[in-house]
N, C-alpha and C positions, 0 to 999 in steps of 0.2 A: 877617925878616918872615914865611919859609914856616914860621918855628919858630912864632910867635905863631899864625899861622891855626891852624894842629894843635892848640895846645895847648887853644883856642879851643874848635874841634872835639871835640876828645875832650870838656871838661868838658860841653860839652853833653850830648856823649852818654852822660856819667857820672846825669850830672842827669836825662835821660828813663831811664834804666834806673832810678833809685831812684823816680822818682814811678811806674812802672808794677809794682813792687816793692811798693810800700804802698799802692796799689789792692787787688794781689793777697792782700795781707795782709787788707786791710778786708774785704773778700768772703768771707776763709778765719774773721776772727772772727764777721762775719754770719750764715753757714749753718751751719759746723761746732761749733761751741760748742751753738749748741740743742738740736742733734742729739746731743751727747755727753750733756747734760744728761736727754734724753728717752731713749736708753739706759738709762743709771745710773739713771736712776726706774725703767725695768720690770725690771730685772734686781734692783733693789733691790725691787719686788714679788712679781717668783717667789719669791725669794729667801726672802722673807715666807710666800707661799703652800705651799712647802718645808719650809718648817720645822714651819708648824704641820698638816701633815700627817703629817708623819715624830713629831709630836707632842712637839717640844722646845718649842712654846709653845701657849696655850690659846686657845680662841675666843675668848673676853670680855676680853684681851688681858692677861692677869696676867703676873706673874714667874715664876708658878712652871713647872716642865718637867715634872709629872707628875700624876698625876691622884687621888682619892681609890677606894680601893678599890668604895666603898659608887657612886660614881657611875657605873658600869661595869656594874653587874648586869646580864646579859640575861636580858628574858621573852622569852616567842614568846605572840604573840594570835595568833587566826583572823577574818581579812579580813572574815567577815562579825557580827563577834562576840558569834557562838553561845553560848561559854563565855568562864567569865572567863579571866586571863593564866593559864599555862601556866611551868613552871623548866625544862622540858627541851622540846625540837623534837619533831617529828611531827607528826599529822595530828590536825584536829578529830575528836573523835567523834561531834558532830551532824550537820555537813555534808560531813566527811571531806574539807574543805579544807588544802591544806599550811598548817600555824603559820608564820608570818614574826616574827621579832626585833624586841625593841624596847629600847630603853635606858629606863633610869628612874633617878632622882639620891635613891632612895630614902627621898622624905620620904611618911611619911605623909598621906594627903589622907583627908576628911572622906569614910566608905565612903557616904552615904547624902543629897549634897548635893552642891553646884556652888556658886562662887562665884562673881558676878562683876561687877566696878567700874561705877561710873555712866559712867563714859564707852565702856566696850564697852556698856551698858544702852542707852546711845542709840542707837549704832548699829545695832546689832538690834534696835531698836524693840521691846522687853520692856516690855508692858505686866500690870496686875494689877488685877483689883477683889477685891471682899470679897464673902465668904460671904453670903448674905441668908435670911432667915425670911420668909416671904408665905404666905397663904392660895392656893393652887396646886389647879387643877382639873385632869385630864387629860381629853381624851376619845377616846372608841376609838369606831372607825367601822370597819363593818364593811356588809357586803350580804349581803342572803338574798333569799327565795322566800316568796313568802304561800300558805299552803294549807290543808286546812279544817281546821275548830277540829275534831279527833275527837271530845271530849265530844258536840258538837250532829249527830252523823251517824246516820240512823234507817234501817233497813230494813224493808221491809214486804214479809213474807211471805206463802205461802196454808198457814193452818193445817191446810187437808183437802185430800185429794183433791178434784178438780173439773175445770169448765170457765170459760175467762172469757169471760164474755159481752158485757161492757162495759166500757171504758177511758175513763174519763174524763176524766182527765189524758193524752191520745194522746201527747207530745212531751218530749225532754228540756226543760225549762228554764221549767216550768210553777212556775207561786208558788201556794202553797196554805197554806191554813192548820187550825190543828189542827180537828179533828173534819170537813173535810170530805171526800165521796163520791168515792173514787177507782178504782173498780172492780166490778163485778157479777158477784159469783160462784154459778154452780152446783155442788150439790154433795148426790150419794142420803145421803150418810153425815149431813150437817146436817139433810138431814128426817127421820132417823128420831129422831133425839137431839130434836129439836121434839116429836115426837110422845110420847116417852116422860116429857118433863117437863109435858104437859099429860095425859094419864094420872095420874104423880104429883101432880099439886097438885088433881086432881080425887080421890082416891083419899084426899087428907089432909084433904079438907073432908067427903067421907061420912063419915073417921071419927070426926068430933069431937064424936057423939053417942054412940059406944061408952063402954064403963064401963072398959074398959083400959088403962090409964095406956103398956102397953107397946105395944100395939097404935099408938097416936096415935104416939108416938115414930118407931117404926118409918117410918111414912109419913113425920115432918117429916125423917127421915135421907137416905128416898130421895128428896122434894121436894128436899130443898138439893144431893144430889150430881147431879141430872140439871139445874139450873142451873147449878153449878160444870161441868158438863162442855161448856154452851153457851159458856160462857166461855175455856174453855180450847182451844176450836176458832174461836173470833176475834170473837164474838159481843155487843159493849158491852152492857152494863146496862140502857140505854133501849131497844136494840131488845129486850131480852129481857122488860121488861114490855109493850112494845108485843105480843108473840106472847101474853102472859097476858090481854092485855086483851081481845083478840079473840077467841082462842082457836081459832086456826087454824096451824097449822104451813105453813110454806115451805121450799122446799128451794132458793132463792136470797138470799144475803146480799151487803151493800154493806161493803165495806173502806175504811175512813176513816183519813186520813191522823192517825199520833199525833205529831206537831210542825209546826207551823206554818215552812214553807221552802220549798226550789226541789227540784225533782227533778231530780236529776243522772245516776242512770241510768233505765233501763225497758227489760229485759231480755227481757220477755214483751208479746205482741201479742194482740189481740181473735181469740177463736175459738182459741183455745190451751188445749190439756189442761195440767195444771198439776200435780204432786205435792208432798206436805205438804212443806215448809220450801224450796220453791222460791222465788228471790225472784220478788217481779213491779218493787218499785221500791225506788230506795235515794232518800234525802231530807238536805237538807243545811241547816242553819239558818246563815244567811251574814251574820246580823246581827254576828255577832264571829267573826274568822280569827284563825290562828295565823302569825307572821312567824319563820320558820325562818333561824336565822345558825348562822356557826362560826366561831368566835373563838379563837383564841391562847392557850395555856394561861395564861401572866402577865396576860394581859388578864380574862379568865375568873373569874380567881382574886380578882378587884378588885370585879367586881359584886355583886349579892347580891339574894335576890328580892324584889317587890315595886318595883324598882326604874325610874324612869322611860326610859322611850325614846322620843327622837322620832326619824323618817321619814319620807321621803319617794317615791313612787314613781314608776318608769318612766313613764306613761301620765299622773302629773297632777306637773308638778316645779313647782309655783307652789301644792301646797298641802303640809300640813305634818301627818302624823298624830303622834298618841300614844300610848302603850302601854307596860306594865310586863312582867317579867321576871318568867314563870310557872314554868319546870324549866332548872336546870343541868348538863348531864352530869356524872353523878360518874366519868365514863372518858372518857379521850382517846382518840379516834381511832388506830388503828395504822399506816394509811395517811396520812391525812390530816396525821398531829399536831395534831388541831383539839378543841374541845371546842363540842360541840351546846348553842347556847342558843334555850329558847323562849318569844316574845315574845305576849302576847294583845293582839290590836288590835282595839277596839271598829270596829265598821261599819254605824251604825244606817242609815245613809242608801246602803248597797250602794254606797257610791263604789269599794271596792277590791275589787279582783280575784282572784280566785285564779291561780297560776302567774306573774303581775308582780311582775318585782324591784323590790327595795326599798333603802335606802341608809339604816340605820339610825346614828344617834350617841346614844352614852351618856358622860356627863359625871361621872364620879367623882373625889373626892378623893384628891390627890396623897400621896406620902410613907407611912411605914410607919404614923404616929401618925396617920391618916384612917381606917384599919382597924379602931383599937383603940378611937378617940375615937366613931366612928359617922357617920353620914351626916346630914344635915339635908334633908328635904323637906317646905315647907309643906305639902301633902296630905295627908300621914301621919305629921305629929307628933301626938304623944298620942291616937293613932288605935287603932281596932281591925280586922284583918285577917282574911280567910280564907284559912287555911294549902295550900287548893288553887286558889283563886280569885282574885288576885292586885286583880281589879278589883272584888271586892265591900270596901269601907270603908265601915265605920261611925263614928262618933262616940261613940255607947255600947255594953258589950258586948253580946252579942245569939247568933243562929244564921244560919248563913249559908243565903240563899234557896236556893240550887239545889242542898247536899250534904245541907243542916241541922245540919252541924258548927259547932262551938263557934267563934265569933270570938276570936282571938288579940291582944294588943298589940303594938304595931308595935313597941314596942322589944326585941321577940325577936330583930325579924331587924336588929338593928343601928342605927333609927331614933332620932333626939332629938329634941328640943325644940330653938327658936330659942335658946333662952339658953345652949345649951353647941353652940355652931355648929361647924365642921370646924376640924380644928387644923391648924397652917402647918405648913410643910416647908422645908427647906433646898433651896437652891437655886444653881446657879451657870449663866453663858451657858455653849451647848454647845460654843463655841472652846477651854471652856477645860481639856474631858476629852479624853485620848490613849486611845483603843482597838486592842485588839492579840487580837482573836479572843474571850477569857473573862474577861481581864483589862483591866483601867483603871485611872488613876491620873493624878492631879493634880501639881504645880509648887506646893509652898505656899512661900510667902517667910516664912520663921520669922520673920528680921534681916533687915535693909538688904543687898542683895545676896546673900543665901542664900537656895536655891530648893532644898526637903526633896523628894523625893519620897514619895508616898503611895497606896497600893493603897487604893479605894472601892470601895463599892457603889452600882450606878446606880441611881433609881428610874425612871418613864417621862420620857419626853420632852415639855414643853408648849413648844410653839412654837418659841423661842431661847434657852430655857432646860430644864436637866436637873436634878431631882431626885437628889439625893445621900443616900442610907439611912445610908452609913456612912464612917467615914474622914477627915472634916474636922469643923470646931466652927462656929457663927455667930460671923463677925467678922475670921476668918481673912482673908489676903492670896492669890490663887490666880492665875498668872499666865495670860492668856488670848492672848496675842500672841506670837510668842517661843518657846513650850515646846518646838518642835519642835529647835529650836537648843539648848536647854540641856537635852534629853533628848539628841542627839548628843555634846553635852559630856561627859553620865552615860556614856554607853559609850566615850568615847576616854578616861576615867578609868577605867575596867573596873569602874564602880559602877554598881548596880540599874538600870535601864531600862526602858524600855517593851516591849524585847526578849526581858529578864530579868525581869520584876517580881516573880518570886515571893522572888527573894534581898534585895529592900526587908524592913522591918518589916512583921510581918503587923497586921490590924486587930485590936480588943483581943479578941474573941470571936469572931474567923473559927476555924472548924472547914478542916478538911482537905475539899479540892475534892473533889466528888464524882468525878470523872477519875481522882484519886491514889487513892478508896476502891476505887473499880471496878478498878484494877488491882490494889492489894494484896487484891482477895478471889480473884482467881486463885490466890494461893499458897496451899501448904498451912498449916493453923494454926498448924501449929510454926514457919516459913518465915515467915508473915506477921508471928507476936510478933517474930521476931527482927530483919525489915525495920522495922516501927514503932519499933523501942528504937536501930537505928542511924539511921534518919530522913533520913538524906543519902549522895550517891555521892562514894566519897573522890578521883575523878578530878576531875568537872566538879563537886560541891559542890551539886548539884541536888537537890529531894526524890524521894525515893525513889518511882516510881509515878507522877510528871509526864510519862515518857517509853514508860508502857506497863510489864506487868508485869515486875519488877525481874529479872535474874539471878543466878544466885549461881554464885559464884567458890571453890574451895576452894585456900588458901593455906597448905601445911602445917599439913594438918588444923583448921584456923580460919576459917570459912565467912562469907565477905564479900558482900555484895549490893552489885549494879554499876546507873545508871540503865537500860545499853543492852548490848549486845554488843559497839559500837567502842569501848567502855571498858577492853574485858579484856585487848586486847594492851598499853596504858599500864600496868596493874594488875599483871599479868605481869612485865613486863621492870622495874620499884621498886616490890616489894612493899613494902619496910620505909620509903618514904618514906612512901604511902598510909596504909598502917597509920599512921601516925606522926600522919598530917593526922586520922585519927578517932578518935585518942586524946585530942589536943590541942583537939578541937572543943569550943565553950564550953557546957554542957550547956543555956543555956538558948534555942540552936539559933540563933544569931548567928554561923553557921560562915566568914559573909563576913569576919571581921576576922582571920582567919588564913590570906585570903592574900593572893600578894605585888600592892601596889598599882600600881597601872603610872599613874605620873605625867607626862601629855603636856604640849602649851604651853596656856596659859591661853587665852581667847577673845581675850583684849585683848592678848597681846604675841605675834604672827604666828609662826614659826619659818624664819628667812632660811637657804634652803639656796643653797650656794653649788654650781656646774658641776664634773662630774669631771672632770677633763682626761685620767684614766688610760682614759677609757673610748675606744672605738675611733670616729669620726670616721661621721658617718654618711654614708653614700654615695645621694646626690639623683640619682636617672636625670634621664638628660638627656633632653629632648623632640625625640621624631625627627620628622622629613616623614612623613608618610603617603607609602606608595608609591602611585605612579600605578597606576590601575586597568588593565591590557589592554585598548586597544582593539582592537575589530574594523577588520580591513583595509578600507579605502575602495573602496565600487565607483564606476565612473565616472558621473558625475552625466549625465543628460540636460539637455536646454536648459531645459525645467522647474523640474527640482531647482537648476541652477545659480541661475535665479533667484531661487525662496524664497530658498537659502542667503542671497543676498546683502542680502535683505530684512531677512534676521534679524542 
């Protein structure tokens, strides 16, 4: 019986030992299995990340364990890029920044163009319109100074010695008109010259009963020269028959004003000794001023005389004058860089001022073919002009009232008729020009997804839109949204740019920038034929004279022109690569396709770098306390202080 209990016993306890057995089992495949599993997968990823570092396998996960020679080239660009890619290290020569490396899988890319798919096109929101032809006015506004017309300015002098006895015009800013009494002069010298021309004309009347033909003569010589001498001492014609009619001589005459205007100065006062050619008043005819600008030499260059302008002024902005375009400086300003234009503004009604500014706007024809085609202004179509008077027009030819010069046709100075009106201009919005100091250039979409760039010529600016002289056709595709993105694209391709443009295709009849002429005429004749006929620097591949006058380098005995001076140590240390690159240059100066292209990722497929693990672990300071500031030791509070404190 005590056998059976035991044996009882035991299997039980057999039994709890296997069930707490295959618990522990259950638990050991619960937890530990996952765990193994999540091991073996990261050690199976190193293991991965290993390999294709040590570069037994490729990125794009091929079979093969090695690489193609061609895909390996390294360039070095310059971070800010200055110049194009570079085959050997060192230092930019424009900004003297260190060259940093780049790989490229050496496929050729289009040197002069960007690609890129409608679905990177959306996302950049790359937008284009088309070139346009419109009738395009521009207008230039400019501010001046109204001041007197010089033609209408008169002084009046005292032709004799004398006294003034009488002022009759006391005041600046007297209105007077021609022929009247502005002053009372004595004078011994004008009565004796009285006296001797009534002598002579009494003298030519006894004679004209003598029988001497020369005798008579003689008297009518001195008769005429002692009135020619009344005259030429200030003396009008009607007072001088008035003296004959009488027959009394005076040694006081009245001074009358010869133009009808304001007096602006009066130099001399009543009771004043006076000597010949002293003034007494100067006299201003204010019916027409002159509106003095200065204008912009391109601007300048665009008007032409005869030409309208309206205005308005300081002191009345709610009225509107008019007036044409009298003298053009033919010199610019040295100072200023301005070019003088002057404006005649009628003032029948003395509404304008002199010395009050003005805000003038002139409205001329846009584009280069408005220069050539002519202007159109109903006033002066098939009109006839005077070539100093800008506001005398006629209808038929004629003499002009105030020179008596010949009237000209308007279609001298560039005017038509309505039926051959201003010719249009090419146009695009201004979003859609990139400017870079002297240079511009357009984003033209050749094809569907090809964006050319293209160096223009700008003409003025009307509004939201910019006149284009040269470099595009009507009809073209020109991207207006966007370009800034697909001009980064041109320089992460190390093609023409906005940065670069001069390595684009030049326009079909662009001349050499006046920049690159004004350098090349520093050198000597011999120096400069020989920079012209190499045309480019064999380091950065730049025109010769875009960088300031060229240097020259002597290469065993073979004299090479460099754009700069940070050129010469590249130049120096492979002469025969250089050499090599200006042998090779394609003469018809497309020297961009001989060199190496540096092919980045496209806009549309990102480039996924992946973490160096080799790199060292960056170290994050840890955030400390602030240390507690020192306080000052406690003095002992009175009953007072205790009880703010405890207030607070």
């Amino acid at each position: 019986m005590n056998n059976l209990n035991q044996s009882e016993i035991c299997a039980r306890d057999e039994a709890s030992s296997q069930k707490k057995q295959n618990v522990r089992r259950w638990w050991i495949r619960l937890l530990v299995q996952p765990f193994l599993f999540l091991l073996c997968g990261a050690v199976l990823i190193a293991g991965l990340g290993v390999a294709q570092r040590m570069g037994f396998i490729t990125a794009g996960g091929g079979g093969h364990s090695h690489e193609s020679p061609l895909s390996k080239v390294v360039k070095y660009i310059c971070p800010m890029m200055c110049t194009p890619p570079q085959t050997e290290p060192g230092r930019c020569p424009v900004c003297a920044m260190e060259l940093v490396p780049a790989t490229s899988d050496g496929s050729k890319s289009d040197p002069n163009a960007v690609r890129i798919d409608p679905a990177a096109r959306r996302i950049a929101n790359i937008q284009t319109t088309s070139v346009e032809s419109m009738p395009l006015s521009h207008t230039i506004q400019a501010v001046g100074e109204l001041s007197y017309d010089e033609g209408n300015l008169k002084t009046l002098s005292a032709y004799v010695d004398g006294r003034i006895e009488r002022l009759y015009a006391d005041f600046t800013g007297v209105e007077v008109k021609q022929g009247d009494r502005l002053a009372y002069l004595y004078s011994p010298l004008l009565y004796s010259s009285q006296v001797e021309l009534l002598l002579a004309k009494k003298a030519l009347e006894n004679s004209r009963s003598a029988t001497l033909k020369r005798v008579i003569q003689t008297n009518e010589n001195l008769y005429q020269s002692s009135k020619q001498r009344l005259v030429e001492l200030g003396m009008t014609l009607p007072q001088i028959e008035e003296i004959e009619k009488t027959g009394k001589a005076n040694s006081r005459m009245h001074l009358c004003a010869p133009i009808s205007g304001t007096v602006i100065k009066k130099p001399a006062v009543e009771g004043q000794y006076v000597k010949e050619g002293q003034v007494i008043y100067q006299l201003a005819d204010l019916s027409q001023l002159w509106l003095m600008l200065e204008l912009f030499p391109e601007d300048a260059a665009t008007i032409r005389y005869g030409q309208k302008v309206e205005a308005t002024v300081q002191s009345q902005p709610d009225q509107t004058f008019t007036g044409r375009v009298a003298f053009i400086d033919p010199h610019v300003d040295p100072q200023t860089r301005t070019v003088g234009v002057r404006i005649v503004m009628p003032n029948p009604e003395g509404a304008l001022r002199v010395g009050d500014y003005a805000r003038a706007t002139i409205s001329v024809p846009a584009g280069s073919k408005g220069k050539s085609g002519g202007v159109y202004d109903p006033e002066l179509a098939d009109c006839w002009i005077c070539p100093r008077h800008p506001h005398v027009i006629a209808k038929e030819p004629g003499k002009c009232p105030v020179t008596g010069q010949a009237l000209v046709p308007t279609s001298q100075y560039g005017y038509v008729s309505q039926s051959i009106a201003e010719s249009e201009a090419l146009t695009v919005p201004r979003d859609a020009v990139l400017m870079a100091g002297q240079h511009s250039v357009l984003y033209v979409e050749t094809e569907p997804g090809r964006f050319e760039i293209r160096n223009v010529v700008l003409g003025p600016t009307c509004g939201d839109q910019i006149v284009i002289l040269k470099g595009v056709k009507q009809g073209e595709q020109v991207a207006t949204r966007g370009n800034f993105l697909i001009d980064s694209q041109m320089q992460l391709a190390g093609n023409p740019s906005l940065i670069d443009p001069t390595r684009a295709e030049p326009l079909p009849d662009q001349e050499k920038s006046e920049t690159i002429l004004a350098a090349l005429s520093k050198l000597p004749p011999a120096d400069r034929s020989r920079a012209e006929q190499q045309r480019i620097c064999p380091v950065t591949m730049m025109s010769l004279g875009s960088m300031g006058a060229p240097a020259k380098v002597d290469l065993n005995g073979e004299m090479v022109f460099i754009c700069c001076e940070g050129c010469r140590e590249s130049l120096l240390e492979h002469p025969k690569q250089y050499l090599e690159k200006l042998k090779t240059a394609d003469s018809s100066g497309q020297q961009d396709q001989d060199l190496p292209a540096m092919e980045l990722p496209s806009i549309e497929s990102p480039l996924m770098i992946e973490p160096d693990d080799s790199l060292p672990p960056l170290d994050v300071p840890l955030e400390m306390e602030p240390e507690p500031l020192p306080q000052a030791p406690r003095l002992p509070l009175t009953a007072t202080g205790a009880k703010q404190e405890v207030r607070q």
